[in-house]
C-alpha positions in Angstrom: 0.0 0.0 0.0 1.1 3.7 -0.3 1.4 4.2 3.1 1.8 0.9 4.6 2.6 -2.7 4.1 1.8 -5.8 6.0 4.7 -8.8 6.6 4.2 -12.3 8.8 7.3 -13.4 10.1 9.0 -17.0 11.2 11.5 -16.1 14.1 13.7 -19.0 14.0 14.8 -18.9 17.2 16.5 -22.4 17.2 18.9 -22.0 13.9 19.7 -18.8 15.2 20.8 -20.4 18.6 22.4 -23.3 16.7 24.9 -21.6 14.5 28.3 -21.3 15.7 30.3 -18.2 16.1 32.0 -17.6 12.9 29.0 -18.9 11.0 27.1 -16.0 12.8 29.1 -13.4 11.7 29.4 -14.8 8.7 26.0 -14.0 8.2 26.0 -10.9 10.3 29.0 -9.2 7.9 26.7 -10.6 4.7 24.0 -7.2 6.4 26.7 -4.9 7.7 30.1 -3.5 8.0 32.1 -5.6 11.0 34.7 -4.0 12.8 38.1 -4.5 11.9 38.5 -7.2 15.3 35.9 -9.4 13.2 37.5 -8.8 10.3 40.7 -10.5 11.7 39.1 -13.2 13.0 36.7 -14.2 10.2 40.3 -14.2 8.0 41.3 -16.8 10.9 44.4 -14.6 11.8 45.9 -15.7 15.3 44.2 -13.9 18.3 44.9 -13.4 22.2 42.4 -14.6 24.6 41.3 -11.0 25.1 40.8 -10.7 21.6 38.5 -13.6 21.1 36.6 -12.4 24.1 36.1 -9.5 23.0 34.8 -11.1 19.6 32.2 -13.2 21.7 31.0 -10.8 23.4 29.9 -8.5 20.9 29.1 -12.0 18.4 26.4 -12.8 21.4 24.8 -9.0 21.5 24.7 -9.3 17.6 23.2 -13.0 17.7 20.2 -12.0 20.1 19.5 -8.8 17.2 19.8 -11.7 14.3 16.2 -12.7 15.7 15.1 -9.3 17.4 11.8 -8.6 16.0 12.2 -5.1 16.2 15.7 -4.7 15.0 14.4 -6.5 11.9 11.7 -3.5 11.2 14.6 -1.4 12.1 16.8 -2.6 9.1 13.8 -3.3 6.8 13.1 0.2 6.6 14.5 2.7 8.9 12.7 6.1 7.3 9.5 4.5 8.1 10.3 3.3 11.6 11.6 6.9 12.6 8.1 7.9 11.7 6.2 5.6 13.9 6.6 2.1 15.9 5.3 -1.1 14.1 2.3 -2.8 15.5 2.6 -7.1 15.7 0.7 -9.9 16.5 2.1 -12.9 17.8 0.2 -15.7 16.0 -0.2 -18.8 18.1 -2.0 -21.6 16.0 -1.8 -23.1 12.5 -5.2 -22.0 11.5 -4.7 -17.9 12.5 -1.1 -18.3 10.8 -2.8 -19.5 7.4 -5.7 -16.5 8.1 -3.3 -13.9 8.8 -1.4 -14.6 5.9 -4.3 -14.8 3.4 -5.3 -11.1 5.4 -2.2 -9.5 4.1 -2.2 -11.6 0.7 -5.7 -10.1 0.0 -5.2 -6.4 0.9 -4.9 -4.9 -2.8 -8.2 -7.0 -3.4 -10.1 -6.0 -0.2 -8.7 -1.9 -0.6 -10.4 -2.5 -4.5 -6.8 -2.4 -5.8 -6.5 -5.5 -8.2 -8.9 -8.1 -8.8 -7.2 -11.3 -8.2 -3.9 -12.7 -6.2 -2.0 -12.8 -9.2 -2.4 -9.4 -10.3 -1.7 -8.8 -6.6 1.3 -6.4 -6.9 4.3 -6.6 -3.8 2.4 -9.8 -2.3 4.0 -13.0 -1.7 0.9 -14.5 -3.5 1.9 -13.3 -6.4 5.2 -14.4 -6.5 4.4 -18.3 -5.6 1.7 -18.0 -8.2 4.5 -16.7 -10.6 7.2 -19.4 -9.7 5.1 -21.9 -9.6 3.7 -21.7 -12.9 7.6 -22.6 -14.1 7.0 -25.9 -12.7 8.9 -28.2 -15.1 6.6 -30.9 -16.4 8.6 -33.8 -15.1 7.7 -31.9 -11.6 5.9 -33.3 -9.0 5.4 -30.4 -6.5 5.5 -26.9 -7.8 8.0 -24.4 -8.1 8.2 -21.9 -4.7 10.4 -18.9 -4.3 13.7 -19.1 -2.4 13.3 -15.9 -0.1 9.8 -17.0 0.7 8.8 -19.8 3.2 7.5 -22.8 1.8 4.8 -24.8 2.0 6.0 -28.2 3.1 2.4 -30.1 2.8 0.3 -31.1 6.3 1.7 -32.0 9.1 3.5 -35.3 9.6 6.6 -37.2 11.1 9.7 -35.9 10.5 8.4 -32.4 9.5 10.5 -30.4 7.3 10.7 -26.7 8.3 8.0 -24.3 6.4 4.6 -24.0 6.1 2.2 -26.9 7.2 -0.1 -26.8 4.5 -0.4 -27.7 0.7 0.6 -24.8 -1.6 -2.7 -25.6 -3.9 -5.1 -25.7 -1.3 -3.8 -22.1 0.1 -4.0 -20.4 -3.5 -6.9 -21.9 -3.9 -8.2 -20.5 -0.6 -7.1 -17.2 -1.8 -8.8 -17.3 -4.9 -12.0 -18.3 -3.3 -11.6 -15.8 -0.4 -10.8 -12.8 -2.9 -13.4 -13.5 -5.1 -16.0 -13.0 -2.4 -14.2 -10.2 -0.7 -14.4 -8.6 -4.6 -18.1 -9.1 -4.9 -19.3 -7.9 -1.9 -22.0 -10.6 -1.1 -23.3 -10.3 2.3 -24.3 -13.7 3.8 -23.7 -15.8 0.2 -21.3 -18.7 0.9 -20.8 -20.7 -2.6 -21.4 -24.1 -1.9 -18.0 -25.0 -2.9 -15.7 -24.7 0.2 -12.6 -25.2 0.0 -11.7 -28.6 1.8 -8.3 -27.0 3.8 -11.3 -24.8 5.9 -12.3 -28.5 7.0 -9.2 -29.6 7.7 -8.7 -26.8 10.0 -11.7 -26.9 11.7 -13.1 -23.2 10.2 -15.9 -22.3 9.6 -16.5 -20.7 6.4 -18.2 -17.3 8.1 -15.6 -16.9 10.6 -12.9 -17.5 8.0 -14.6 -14.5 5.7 -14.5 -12.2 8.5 -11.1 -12.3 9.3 -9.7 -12.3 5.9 -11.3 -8.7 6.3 -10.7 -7.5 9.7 -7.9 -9.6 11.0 -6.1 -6.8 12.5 -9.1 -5.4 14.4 -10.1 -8.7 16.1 -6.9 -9.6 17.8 -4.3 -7.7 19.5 -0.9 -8.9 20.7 -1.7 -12.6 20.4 -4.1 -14.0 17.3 -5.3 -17.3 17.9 -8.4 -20.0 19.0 -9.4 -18.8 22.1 -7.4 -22.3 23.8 -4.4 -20.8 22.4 -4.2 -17.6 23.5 -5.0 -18.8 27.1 -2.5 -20.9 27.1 -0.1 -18.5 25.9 -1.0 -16.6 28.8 -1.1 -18.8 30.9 2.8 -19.8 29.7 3.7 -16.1 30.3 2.1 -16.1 33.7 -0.3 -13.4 32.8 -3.6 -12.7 35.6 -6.0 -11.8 33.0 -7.1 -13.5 29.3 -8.0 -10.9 27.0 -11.5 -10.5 24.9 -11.2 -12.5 21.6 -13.2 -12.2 18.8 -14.5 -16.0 18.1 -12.8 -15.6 14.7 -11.6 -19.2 14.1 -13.3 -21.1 16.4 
């Protein structure tokens, strides 16, 4: 949007706590300028002990910013965080992750913008919808972009890393959603639901309603009702806040 954008994030917490030391600032001198102590030591030159100490102890202040939330916004786009503070939403469940991200996949179609995902301009929808239409024939899954997240099919044992759902059945969720959002019919539900809403346990009204007001229905935590109670519960907060009965 002109004066906005929306982005859902995966904090990997665990490869970021994995990765050793030099791998770290590998990665870290890949975003910025290193001083010239990290320099020496990511050309394996011979150090002291104070040296290296010095190195780790910066290495750990730079490791916690590698999956700081708000040093991330910070980098993204600096002019616009002078301006004002982001807003986030911590999303708890599979089914408000999948409804959050169809919420910011649909925002050009719900502000009247573009008609479907596709024509969708700076959305990741678009761009899966691009790459995976180069889907070789001799292909059995489609094509997904690198720099996105990928959809790794449902949930199963050992799960890869990405998104638990099928790529298809989430573009086709979009189309669906967007085409209803576009139209403008109160009440009308088309008979042909997509299945992934049965899967997870959505109703098809509830669904429609957050595509368009996700943001105003939840607040720091998004999630079933079950989840964000136990989410408070985890953080041993007194009081459960009022939740909109969105996906329930």
């Amino acid at each position: 949007m002109s004066n906005h954008y929306h982005i859902v994030l995966h904090l990997n917490i665990w490869e970021q706590s994995s990765l050793t030391l030099r791998e770290f600032l590998t990665r870290w001198r890949s975003l910025y300028t290193v001083n010239y102590l990290v320099a020496r030591y990511l050309r394996e030159e011979p150090m002291c002990d104070a040296e290296t100490h010095a190195i780790q102890e910066v290495g750990e202040q730079w490791r916690e910013r590698l999956a700081d939330l708000s040093w991330f916004m910070r980098a993204l786009n600096e002019g616009v965080a002078r301006k004002g503070r982001f807003k986030s939403q911590a999303l708890l469940d599979e089914q408000t992750l999948m409804a959050c991200m169809a919420y910011v996949d649909l925002n050009l179609i719900r502000a009247k913008m573009a008609k479907t995902p596709e024509q969708s301009d700076y959305t990741s929808a678009k761009k899966r919808i691009r790459e995976a239409q180069q889907k070789p024939p001799q292909a059995h899954t489609p094509c997904q972009p690198r720099t996105l997240c990928s959809f790794v099919d449902y949930p199963r044992e050992p799960m890869p890393q990405g998104l638990p759902y099928r790529l298809s059945d989430y573009l086709e969720l979009l189309d669906w959603t967007g085409r209803i959002i576009r139209d403008d019919k109160r009440g009308a539900i088309p008979g042909n639901t997509p299945k992934v809403l049965d899967r997870l346990n959505i109703e098809a009204k509830n669904w429609l309603h957050s595509a368009r007001h996700f943001e105003r229905s939840f607040k720091l935590f998004a999630g079933k009702m079950a989840s964000v109670k136990a989410a408070f519960e985890a953080l041993g907060y007194q009081r459960i806040p009022t939740v909109g009965a969105l996906l329930t």
